[in-house]
C-alpha positions in Angstrom: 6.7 -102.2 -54.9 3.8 -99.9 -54.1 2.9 -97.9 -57.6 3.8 -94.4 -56.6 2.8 -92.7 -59.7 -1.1 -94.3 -59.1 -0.9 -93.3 -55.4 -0.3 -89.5 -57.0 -2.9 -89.8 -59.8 -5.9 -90.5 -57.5 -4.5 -88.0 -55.1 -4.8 -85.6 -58.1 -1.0 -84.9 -57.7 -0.3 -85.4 -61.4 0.4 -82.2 -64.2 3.0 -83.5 -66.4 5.2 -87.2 -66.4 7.8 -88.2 -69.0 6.8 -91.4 -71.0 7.3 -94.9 -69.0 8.2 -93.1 -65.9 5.7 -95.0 -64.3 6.9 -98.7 -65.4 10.5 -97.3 -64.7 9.4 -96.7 -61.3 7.3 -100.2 -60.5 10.7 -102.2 -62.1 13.1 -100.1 -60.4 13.6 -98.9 -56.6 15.2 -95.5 -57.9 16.1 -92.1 -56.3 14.4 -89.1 -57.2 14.8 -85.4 -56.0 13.2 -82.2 -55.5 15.2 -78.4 -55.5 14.1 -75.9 -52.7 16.2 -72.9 -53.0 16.4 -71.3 -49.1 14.9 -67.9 -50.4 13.5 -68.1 -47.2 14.2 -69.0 -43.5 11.3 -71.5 -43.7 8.8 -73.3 -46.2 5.4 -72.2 -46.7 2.4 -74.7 -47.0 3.0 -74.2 -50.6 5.9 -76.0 -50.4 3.7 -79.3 -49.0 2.7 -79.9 -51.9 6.5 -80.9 -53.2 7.4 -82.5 -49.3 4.2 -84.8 -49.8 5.5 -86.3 -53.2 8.5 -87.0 -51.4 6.5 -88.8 -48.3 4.8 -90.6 -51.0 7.7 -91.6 -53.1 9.5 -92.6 -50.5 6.5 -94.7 -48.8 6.3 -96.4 -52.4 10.3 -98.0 -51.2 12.2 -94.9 -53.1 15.1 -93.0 -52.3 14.1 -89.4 -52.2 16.7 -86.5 -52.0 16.2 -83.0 -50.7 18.7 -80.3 -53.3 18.8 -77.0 -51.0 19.8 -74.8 -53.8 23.0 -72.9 -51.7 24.4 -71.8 -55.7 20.6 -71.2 -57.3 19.8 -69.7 -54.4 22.3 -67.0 -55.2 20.4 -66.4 -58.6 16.7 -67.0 -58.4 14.5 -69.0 -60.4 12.5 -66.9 -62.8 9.4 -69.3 -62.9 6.7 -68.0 -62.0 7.7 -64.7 -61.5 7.1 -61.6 -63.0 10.3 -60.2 -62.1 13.5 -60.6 -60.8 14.9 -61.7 -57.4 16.4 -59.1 -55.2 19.7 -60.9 -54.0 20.4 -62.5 -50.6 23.7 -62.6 -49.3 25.5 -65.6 -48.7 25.4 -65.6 -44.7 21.3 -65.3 -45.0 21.1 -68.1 -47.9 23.2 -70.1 -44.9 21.1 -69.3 -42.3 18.0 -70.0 -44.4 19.7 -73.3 -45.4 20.1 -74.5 -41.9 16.5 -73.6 -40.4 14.9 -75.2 -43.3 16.6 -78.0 -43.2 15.3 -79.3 -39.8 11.6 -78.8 -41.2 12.0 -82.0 -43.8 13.1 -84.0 -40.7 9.2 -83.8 -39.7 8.1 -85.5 -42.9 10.9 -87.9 -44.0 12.4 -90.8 -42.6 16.4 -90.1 -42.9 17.2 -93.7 -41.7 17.2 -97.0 -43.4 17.5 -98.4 -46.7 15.6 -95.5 -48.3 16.2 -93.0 -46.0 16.1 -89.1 -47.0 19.2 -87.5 -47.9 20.0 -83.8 -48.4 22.4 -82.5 -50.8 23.6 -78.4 -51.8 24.4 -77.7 -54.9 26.9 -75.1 -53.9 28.8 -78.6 -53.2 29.5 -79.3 -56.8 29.1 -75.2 -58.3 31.8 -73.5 -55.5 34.8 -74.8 -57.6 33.1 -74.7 -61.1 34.4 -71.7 -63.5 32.2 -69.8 -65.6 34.8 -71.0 -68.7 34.3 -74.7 -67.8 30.7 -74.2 -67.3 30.3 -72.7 -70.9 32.3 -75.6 -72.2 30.8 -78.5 -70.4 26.9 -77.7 -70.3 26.4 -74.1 -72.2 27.8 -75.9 -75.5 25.1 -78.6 -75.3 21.7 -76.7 -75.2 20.6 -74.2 -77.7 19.5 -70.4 -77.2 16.3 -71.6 -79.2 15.5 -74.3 -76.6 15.9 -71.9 -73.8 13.8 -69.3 -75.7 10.8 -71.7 -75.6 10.7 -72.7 -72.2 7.8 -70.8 -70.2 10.4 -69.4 -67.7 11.8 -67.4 -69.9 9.0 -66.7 -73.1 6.4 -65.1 -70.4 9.6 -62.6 -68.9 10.3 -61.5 -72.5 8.2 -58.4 -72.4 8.9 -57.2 -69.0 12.1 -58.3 -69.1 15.2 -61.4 -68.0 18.0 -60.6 -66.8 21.2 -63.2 -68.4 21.7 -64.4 -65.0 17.7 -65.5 -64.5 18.0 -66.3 -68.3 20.3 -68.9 -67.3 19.0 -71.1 -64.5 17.8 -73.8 -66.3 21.1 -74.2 -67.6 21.9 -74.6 -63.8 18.8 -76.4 -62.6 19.7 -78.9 -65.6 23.1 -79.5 -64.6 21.7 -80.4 -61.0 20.2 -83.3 -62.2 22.9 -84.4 -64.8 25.2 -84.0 -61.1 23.1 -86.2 -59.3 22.2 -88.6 -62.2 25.9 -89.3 -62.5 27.1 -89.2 -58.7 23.7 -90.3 -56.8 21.8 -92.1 -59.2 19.0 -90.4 -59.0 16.9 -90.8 -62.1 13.6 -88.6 -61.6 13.3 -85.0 -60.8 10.0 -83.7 -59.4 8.9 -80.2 -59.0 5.7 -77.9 -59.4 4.5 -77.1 -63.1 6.2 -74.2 -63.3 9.2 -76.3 -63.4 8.7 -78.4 -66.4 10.7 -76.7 -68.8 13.9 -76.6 -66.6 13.3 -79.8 -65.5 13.1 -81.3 -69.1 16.4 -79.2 -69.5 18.2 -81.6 -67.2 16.9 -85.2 -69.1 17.8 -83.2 -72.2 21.9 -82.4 -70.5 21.4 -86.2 -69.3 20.7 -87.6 -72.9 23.2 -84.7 -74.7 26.6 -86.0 -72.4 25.8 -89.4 -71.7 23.5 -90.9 -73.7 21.7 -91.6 -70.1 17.8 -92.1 -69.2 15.5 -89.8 -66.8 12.4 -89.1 -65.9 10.3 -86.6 -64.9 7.1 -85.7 -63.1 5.6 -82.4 -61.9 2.3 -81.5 -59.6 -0.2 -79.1 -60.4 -0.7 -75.5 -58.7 -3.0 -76.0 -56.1 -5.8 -73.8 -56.3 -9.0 -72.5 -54.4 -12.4 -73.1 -55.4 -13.0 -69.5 -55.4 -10.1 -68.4 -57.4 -8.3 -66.9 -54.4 -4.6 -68.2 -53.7 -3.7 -71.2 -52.0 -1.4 -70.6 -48.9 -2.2 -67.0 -48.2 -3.8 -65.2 -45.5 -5.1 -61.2 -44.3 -1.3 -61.7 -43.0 0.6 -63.4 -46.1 1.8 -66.8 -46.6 1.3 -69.4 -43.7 4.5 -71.1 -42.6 5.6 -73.9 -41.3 7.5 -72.1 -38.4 5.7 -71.3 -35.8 7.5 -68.0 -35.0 6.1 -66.9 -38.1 2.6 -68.8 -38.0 1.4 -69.5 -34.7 0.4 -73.6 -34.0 -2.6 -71.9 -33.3 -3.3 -70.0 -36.9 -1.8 -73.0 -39.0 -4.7 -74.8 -37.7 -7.1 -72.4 -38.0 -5.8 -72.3 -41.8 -7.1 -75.8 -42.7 -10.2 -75.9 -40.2 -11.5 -72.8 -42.2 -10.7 -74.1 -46.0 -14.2 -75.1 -47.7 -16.2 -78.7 -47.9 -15.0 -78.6 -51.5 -11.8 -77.4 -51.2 -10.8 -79.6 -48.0 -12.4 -82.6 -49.8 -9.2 -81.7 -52.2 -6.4 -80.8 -49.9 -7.0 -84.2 -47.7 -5.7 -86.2 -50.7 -2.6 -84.0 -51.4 -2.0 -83.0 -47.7 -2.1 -86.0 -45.7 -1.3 -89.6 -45.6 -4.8 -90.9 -45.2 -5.7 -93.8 -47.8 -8.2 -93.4 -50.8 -11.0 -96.2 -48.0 -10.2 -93.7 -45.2 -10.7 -90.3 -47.4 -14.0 -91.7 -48.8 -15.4 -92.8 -45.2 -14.4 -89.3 -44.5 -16.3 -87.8 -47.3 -19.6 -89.7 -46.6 -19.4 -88.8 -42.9 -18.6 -85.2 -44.0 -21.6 -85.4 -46.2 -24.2 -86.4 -43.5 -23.3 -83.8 -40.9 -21.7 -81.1 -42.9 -21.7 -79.0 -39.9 -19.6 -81.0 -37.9 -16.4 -80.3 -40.3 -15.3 -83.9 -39.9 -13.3 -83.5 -43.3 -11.9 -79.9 -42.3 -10.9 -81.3 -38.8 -9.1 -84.2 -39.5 -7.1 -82.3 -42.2 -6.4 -79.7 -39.9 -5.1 -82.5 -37.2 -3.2 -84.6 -39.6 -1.1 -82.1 -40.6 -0.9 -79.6 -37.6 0.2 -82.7 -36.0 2.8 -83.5 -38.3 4.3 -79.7 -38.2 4.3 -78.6 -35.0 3.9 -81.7 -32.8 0.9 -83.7 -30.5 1.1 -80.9 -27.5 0.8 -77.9 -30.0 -2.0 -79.4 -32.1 -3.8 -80.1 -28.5 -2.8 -76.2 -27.3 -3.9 -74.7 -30.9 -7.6 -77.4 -30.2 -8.2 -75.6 -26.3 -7.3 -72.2 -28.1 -10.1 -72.6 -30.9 -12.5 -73.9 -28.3 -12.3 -70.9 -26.2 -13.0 -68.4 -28.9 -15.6 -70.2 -30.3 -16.4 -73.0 -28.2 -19.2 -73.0 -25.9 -16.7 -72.2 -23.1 -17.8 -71.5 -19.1 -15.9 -69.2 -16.9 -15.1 -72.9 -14.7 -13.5 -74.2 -18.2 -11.5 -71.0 -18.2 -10.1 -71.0 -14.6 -9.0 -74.4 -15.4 -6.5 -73.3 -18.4 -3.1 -74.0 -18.9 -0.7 -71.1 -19.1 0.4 -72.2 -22.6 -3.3 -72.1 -23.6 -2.9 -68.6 -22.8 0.2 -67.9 -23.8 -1.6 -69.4 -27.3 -4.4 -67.1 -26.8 -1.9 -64.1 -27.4 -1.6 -65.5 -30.9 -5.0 -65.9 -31.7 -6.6 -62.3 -31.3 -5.6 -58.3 -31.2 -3.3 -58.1 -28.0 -2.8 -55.0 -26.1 -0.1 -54.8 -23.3 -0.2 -52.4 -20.2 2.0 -51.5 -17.6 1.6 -53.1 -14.2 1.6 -50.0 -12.7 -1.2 -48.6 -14.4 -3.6 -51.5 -12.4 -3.6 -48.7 -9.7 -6.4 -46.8 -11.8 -9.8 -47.3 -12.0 -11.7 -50.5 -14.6 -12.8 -47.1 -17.2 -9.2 -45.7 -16.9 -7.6 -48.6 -17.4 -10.1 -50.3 -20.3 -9.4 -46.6 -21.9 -6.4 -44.6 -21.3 -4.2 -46.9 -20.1 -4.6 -49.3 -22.9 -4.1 -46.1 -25.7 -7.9 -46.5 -26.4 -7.3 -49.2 -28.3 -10.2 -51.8 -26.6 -12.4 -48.3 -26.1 -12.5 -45.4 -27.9 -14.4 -43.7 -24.3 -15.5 -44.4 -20.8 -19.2 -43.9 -21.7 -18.5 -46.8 -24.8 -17.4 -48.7 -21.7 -20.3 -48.4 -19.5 -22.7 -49.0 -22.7 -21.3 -52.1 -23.1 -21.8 -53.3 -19.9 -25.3 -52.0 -19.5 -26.2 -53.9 -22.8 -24.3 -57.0 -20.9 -21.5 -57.4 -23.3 -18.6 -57.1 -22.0 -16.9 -60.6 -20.4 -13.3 -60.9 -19.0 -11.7 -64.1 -18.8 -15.3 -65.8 -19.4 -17.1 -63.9 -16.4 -19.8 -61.9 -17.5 -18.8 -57.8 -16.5 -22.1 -56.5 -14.6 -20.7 -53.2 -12.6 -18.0 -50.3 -13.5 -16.3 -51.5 -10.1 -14.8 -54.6 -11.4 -11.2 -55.0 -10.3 -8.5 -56.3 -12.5 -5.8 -56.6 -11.0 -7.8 -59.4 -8.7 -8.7 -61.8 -11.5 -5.4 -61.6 -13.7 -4.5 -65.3 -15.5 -1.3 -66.2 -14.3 -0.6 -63.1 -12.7 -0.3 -61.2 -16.1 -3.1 -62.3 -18.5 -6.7 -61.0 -19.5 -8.7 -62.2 -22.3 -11.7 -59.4 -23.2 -14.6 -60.2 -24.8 -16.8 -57.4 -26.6 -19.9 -59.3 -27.6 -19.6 -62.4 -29.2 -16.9 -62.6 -30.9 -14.9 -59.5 -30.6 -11.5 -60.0 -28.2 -8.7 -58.8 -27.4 -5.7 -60.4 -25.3 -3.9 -57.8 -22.3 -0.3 -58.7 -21.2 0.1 -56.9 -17.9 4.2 -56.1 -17.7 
């Protein structure tokens, strides 16, 4: 069997590991899991990091299980979090449950003798009494071992809540579930989870005596100290409804040299030969992006499919590419459609194409592109003004004749500056 715990460590996908985890885990061809509570109705790139153990653990010939957390999700995890969880409802934890669900599918293989599985812990919590749940697994861990654990000494001050106070009592029992009725023998999670984590091999050796593992990945960080997975417009998701194909690219294209020299080993599938032929190329022609691109296509790829990744490519290449007006009349409509992504869009009535270029580029479009007519004309005196890639020489110009498709205009202020007009 592959060694997954050295395919982690020179990936840098090591924080904390139990003791002989790692011989367990060459000897044994084991099930292990990871908890993703459906807070929301789709993972974030921060949750990679935890699907990429799984694509590795299960590449190494192990079992790896998906917990959606359909009970924990009711509660919310206190890690990492300075304070509580406002409640979901049960109808949005199912709806979250079933549109993140689809997204693992991407990464996993859920056929054959390893294949993925996914389980809810509501399964084994619906029919479980808060009396019998005292009994069985409150009895067993101490107030003083819960006191110590991170999750709960760094909400002290602010303040916990007895219901956050007790999900590692909850997270624990997950484990001591599946230990007993899947086998499954390691739990994985981020370093925030450690403590709760260690709360389930403590339930697992307290009621049966029973051996567990545990390993957890660090908290991915930026060179510059600024937060891994965020953007000017918050996290960046996996769904595309949320983060365009296009923008999820641009995400990894725009990371660092030394931060996407990083992300390649956590974030893709690439071996240690490949990464380091990578590196050197990188290193020659540092303009070039070599690293940066093939991160970006690996994983866009992977997401959102070949066609997107290909769409979200011609997209990039027409904002910044060196692209002719001939390139542009050649576009696909989903290009364009993908354009509308990309940059500030303004929409217009089609009945406003009666009025004149300066009315329309002014009041027609709520003088959002041009705060005047005589703004307008400067620009195209000092030649900057292009639409759809054709450079604007005369206040004549007529729109209406050169619509994409019948309803799309991409405007160009200078070189960099657009904005995409839906005609309606």
């Amino acid at each position: 069997m592959k060694n997954f715990v050295e395919e982690l460590k020179w990936r840098g996908l090591i924080h904390d590991i139990t003791p002989s985890t790692e011989e367990f885990l060459l000897n044994n061809s084991s099930s292990g899991y990871i908890g993703f509570d459906p807070t929301a109705d789709s993972l974030h790139i921060g949750n990679l990091v935890q699907i990429m153990t799984l694509v590795h653990f299960q590449k190494c010939g192990h079992k790896p299980i998906i917990l959606i957390g359909g009970a924990t999700g009711m509660i919310g995890d206190p890690s990492g979090k300075s304070k509580e969880r406002k409640f979901l409802d049960e109808k949005k934890l199912i709806d979250n449950q079933n549109k993140i669900r689809s997204q693992f599918e991407k990464f996993l293989d859920f056929s054959g003798n390893n294949s993925a599985s996914v389980v809810n812990n509501k399964t084994w919590f619906e029919n479980f009494n808060l009396l019998e749940f005292l009994r069985n697994v409150g009895k067993h861990i101490s107030v003083n071992y819960m006191m110590a654990k991170d999750s709960v000494k760094n909400r002290l001050e602010t303040g916990i809540s007895f219901t956050e106070f007790t999900y590692q009592l909850i997270q624990g029992y997950d484990f001591y579930w599946l230990w007993k009725n899947k086998d499954v023998k390691i739990q994985f999670g981020g370093s925030d989870q450690w403590g709760n984590i260690l709360t389930g091999n403590e339930l697992i050796r307290r009621l049966e005596g029973g051996e567990s593992y545990a390993l957890t990945t660090p908290l991915i960080t930026k060179s510059d100290g600024g937060k891994f997975g965020k953007t000017e417009d918050g996290n960046v998701w996996l769904d595309e409804n949320k983060t365009s194909p296009y923008k999820f690219y641009q995400f990894w294209i725009n990371v660092s040299d030394e931060d996407a020299k990083v992300f390649i080993k956590i974030f893709t599938q690439k071996s240690n030969n490949e990464i380091k032929k990578l590196i050197v190329n990188h290193d020659k022609e540092p303009h070039l992006r070599i690293i940066q691109n093939a991160l970006a296509e690996e994983i866009t790829e992977i997401v959102h499919d070949k066609e997107k990744l290909n769409i979200a490519k011609s997209t990039s290449s027409v904002l910044f590419g060196k692209f002719l007006k001939e390139d542009f009349d050649n576009l696909e409509e989903k290009v364009m459609e993908s354009l509308s992504t990309a940059v500030p869009c303004v929409t217009i009535k089609r009945d406003n194409l009666l009025n004149d270029f300066k009315t329309i580029l002014t009041e027609s479009t709520n003088f959002e592109i041009f705060k005047s007519k005589s703004e307008l004309v400067r620009m195209i005196k000092n030649n900057g003004l292009s639409i759809n890639k054709d450079k604007i020489n005369n206040e004549d110009y007529i729109i209406s004749d050169n619509l994409k498709f019948n309803k799309y205009l991409l405007l160009q202020k200078g070189k960099k500056n657009y904005t995409f007009i839906i005609v309606e």
